[in-house]
C-alpha positions as CSV (number, residue, x, y, z in Angstrom):
1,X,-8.3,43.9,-13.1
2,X,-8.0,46.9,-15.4
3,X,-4.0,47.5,-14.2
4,X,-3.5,43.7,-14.5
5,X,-5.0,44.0,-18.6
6,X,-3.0,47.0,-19.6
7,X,0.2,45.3,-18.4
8,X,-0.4,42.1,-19.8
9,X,-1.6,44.0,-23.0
10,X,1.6,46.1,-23.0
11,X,4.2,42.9,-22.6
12,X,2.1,41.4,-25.7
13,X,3.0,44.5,-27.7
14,X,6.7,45.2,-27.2
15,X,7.4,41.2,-27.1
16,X,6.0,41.1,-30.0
17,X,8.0,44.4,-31.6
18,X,11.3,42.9,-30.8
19,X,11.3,39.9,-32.1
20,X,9.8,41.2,-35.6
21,X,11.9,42.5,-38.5
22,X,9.6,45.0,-40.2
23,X,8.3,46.4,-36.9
24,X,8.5,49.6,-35.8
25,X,6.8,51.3,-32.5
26,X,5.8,54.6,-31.8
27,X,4.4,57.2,-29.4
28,X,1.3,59.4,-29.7
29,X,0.6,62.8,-28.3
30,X,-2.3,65.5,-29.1
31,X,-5.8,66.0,-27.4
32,X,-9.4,64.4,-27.4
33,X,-12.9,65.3,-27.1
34,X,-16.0,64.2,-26.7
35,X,-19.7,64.0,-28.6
36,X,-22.7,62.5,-27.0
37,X,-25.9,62.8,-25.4
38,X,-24.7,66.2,-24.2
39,X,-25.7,70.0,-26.2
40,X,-24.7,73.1,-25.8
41,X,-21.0,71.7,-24.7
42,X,-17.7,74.2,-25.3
43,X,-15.7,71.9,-27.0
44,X,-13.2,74.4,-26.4
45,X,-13.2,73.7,-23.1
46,X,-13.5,69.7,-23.4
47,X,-10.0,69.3,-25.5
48,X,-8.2,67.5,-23.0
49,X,-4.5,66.1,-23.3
50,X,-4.4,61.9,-24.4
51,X,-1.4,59.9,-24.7
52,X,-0.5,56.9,-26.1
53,X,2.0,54.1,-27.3
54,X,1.7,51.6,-30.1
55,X,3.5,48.5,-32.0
56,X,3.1,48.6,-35.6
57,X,3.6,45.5,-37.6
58,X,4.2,45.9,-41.4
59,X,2.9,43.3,-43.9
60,X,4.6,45.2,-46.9
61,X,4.8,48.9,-47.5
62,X,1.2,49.8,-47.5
63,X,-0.1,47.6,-45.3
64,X,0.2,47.3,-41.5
65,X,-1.6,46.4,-38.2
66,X,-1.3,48.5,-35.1
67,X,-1.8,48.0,-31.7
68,X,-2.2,50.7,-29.4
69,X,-2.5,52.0,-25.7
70,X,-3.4,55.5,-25.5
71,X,-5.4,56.8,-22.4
72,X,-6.0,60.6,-21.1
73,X,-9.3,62.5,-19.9
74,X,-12.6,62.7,-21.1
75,X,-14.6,65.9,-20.4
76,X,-17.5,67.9,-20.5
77,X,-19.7,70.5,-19.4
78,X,-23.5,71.6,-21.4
79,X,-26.8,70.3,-20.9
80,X,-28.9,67.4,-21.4
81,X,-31.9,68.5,-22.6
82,X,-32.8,72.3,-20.2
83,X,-30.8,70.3,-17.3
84,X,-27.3,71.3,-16.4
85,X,-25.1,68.2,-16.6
86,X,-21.0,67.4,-17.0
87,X,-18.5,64.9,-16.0
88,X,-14.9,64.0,-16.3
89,X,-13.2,60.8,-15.7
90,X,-10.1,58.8,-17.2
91,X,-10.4,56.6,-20.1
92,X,-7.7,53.9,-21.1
93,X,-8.4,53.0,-24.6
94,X,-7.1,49.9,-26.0
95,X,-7.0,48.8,-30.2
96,X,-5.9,46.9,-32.4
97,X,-6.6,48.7,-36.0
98,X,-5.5,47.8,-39.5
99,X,-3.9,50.3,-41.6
100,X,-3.8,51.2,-45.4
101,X,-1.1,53.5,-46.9
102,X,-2.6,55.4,-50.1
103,X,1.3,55.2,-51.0
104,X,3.8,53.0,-50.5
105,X,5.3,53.8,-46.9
106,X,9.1,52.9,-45.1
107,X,10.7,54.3,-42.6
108,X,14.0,55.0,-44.2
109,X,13.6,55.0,-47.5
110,X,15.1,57.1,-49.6
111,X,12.2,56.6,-52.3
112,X,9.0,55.8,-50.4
113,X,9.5,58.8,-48.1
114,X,5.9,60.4,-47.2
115,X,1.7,58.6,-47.6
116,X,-1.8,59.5,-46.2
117,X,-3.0,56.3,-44.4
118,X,-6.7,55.4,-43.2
119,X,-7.0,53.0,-39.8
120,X,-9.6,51.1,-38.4
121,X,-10.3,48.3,-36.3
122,X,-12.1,47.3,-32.9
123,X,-11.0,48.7,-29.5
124,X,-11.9,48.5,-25.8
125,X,-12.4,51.2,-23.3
126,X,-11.7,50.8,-19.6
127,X,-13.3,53.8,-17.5
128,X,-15.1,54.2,-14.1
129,X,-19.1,54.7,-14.1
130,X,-20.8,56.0,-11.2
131,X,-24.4,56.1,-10.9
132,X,-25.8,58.5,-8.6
133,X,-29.5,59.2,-8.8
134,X,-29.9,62.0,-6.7
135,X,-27.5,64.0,-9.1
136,X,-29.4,62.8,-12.0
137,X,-33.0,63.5,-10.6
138,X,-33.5,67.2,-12.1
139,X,-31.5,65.8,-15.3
140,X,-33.5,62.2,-17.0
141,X,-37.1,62.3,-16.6
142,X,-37.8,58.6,-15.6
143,X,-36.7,59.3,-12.0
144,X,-39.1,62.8,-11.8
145,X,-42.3,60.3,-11.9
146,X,-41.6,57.8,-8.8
147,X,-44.4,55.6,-8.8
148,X,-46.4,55.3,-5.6
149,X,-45.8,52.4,-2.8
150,X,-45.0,50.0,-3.3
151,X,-42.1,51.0,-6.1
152,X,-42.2,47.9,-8.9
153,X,-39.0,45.9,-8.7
154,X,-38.2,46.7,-12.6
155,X,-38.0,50.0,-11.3
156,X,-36.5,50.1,-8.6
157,X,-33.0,49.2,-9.4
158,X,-32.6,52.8,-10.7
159,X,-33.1,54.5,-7.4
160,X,-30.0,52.5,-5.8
161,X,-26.9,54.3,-6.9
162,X,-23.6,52.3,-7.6
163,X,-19.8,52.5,-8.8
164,X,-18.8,50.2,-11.7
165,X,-16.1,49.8,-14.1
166,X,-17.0,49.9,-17.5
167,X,-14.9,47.5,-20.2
168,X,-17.3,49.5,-23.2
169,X,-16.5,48.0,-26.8
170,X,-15.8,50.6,-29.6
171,X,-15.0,50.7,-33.2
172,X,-11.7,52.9,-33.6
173,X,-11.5,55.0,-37.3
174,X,-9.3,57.7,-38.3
175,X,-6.6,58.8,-41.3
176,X,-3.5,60.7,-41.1
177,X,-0.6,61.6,-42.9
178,X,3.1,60.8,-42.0
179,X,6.7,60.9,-43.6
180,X,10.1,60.2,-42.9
181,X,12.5,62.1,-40.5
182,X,15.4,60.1,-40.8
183,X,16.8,56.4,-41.0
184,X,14.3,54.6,-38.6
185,X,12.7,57.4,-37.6
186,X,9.2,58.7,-38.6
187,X,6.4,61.7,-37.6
188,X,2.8,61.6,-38.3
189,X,0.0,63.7,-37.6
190,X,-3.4,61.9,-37.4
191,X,-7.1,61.9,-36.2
192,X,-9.2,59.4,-34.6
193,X,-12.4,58.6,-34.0
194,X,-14.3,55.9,-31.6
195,X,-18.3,55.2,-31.6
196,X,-18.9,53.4,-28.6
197,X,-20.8,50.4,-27.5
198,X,-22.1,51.6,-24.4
199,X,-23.8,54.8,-23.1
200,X,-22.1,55.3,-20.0
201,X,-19.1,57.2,-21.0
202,X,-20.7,60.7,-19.6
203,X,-23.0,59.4,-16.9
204,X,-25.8,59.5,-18.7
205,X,-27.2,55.7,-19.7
206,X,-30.3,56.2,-21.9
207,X,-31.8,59.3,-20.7
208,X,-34.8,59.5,-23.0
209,X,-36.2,56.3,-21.6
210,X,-39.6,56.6,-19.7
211,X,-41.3,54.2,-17.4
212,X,-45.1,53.5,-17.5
213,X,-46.8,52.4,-14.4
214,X,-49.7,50.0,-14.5
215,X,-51.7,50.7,-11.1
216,X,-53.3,47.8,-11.6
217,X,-50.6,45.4,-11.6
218,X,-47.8,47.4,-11.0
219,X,-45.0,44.2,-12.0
220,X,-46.6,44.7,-15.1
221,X,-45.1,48.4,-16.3
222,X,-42.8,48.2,-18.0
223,X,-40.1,50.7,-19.6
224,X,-39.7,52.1,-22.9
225,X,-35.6,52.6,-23.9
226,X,-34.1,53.9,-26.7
227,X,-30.7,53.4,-26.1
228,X,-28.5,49.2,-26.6
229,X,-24.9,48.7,-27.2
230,X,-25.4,49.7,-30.9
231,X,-28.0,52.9,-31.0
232,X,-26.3,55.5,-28.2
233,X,-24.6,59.0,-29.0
234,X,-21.3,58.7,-27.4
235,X,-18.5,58.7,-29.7
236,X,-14.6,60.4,-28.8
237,X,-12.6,62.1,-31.0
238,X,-8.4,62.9,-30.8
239,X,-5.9,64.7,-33.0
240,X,-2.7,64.4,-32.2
241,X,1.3,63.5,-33.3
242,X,3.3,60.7,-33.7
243,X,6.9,59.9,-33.3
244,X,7.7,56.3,-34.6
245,X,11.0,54.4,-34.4
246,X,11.4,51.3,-37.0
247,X,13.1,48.4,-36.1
248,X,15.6,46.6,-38.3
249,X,16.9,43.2,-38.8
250,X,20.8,44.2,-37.9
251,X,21.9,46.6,-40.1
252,X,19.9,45.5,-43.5
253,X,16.3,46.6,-44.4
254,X,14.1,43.7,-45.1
255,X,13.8,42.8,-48.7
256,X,10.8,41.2,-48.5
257,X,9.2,45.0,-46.9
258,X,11.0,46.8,-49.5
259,X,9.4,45.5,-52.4
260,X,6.0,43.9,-52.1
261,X,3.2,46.7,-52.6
C-alpha cells in the first residue's frame, strides 16, 4: 500500500510538471531530527540524512504551491522520564505546502534574481510502528501496575504487542532563502518543520497515561490519557538544500509569470 501511494503520488507530480509552463521541479538534500516525548537526547547524534523531490507550480512571481516527497531516517537515543528509551525507523513524508516569496522570485531573471520565502501546508507521514510491551515495561508506567486476574478487557489490549503502519497526518512549516544560478536553474537553502498528528513516531503512544482499576467492577476502570491526534510532542525538523530546474514554454518565459506580483 505505502509503495503503491508514493508511486501514484510521484506520476501526479511530474505529469503535472510537464505539461505546465511556469513549473519548475527540484531536488532537496540536508538532514532531520527529531523532538518529542524523549529528554536528554544528543541531537548531535540524531541528525540523520533526508532526501527529497518536489514539483513547484508558480501562480505569479511570489506565489507558488509545492508538492513534495522527501523521506530519510528518524532517530533517537535519551530517556523517557529515568527510563532508557530510543528508536529509529524510516519515514516517507508526503506535502503539498503553499509558498510566499517576500520578493518577487523567477528562475532566470535577470531582475528578480534572489527572495526569502515562508511554506506551509498539510502533509502525510508513512512509517512502521511496532508495539512491543515487554520493551516498554521499565519505560510507561501503565504497564508496571497489571491489575490482578482477571485483566479488564479495556486493558488488556496493551499487553498484546503488534506491528502497524502508521499513515500520521502533519502540518509541514518552514522558510528559506533561494536565488538564481543560472537560466532555469535555482539553489535554495531552507528549514522545515512538521508537528504531527499522532504519537507513535518514537514508540512511545501516550506514555503519561495511567490506568485505574475498580476491584469492584473491574469493566468499570477506566484510563486517564493525555495524549489525541492534536495534544502529543512529536514534531521533526530538517535543514537542507535545494537544486531546482524551471521549466519553460519553448524557448520564451511566460508573460503572464513575468509580470503579475
Amino acid at each position: 500500500m505505502k509503495r503503491l501511494f508514493l508511486i501514484t503520488f510521484s506520476f501526479l507530480i511530474f505529469g503535472l510538471a510537464s505539461a505546465q509552463q511556469n513549473a519548475d521541479i527540484g531536488i532537496w538534500g540536508g538532514v532531520g531530527s527529531y523532538v518529542g516525548d524523549m529528554t536528554q537526547v544528543d541531537y548531535s547524534s540524531s541528525l540523520k540524512p533526508a532526501y527529497g523531490v518536489f514539483l513547484r507550480y508558480n501562480f505569479n512571481s511570489r506565489y507558488s504551491l509545492r508538492g513534495t516527497v522527501m523521506t530519510g531516517t528518524s532517530e533517537a537515543v535519551g530517556e523517557f522520564e529515568t527510563a532508557t528509551w530510543g528508536f529509529s525507523k524510516s519515514v516517507t513524508d508526503l506535502s503539498l505546502m503553499g509558498e510566499f516569496n517576500f520578493f518577487r522570485y523567477i528562475i532566470g531573471s535577470k531582475r528578480y534574481t534572489l527572495s526569502t520565502y515562508i511554506l506551509g501546508g498539510v502533509g502525510v507521514s508513512l512509517y512502521p510502528y511496532s508495539y512491543d510491551p515487554a520493551a516498554l515495561q521499565g519505560v510507561v508506567g501503565y504497564l508496571n501496575n497489571v491489575p490482578p486476574s482477571p485483566v479488564p478487557v479495556n486493558y488488556s489490549s496493551v499487553t498484546v504487542g503488534y506491528n502497524e503502519n502508521v499513515y500520521a497526518l502533519n502540518v509541514p512549516l518552514g522558510f528559506g532563502f533561494k536565488f538564481n544560478i543560472g537560466e532555469r536553474w535555482g539553489l535554495g537553502v531552507e528549514t522545515q518543520m512538521r508537528k504531527y498528528f499522532n504519537d507513535k513516531l518514537d514508540g512511545l503512544d501516550d506514555p503519561r497515561k495511567f490506568y485505574t482499576f475498580d476491584s469492584v467492577d473491574p469493566n468499570d476502570s477506566y484510563w486517564t490519557e493525555y495524549s489525541d491526534a492534536i495534544h502529543n510532542n512529536d514534531w521533526t525538523f530538517h535543514l537542507g538544500l535545494h537544486l531546482t530546474y524551471r521549466f519553460f514554454r519553448g524557448n520564451r518565459e511566460c508573460p503572464v509569470y513575468e509580470n503579475i506580483n
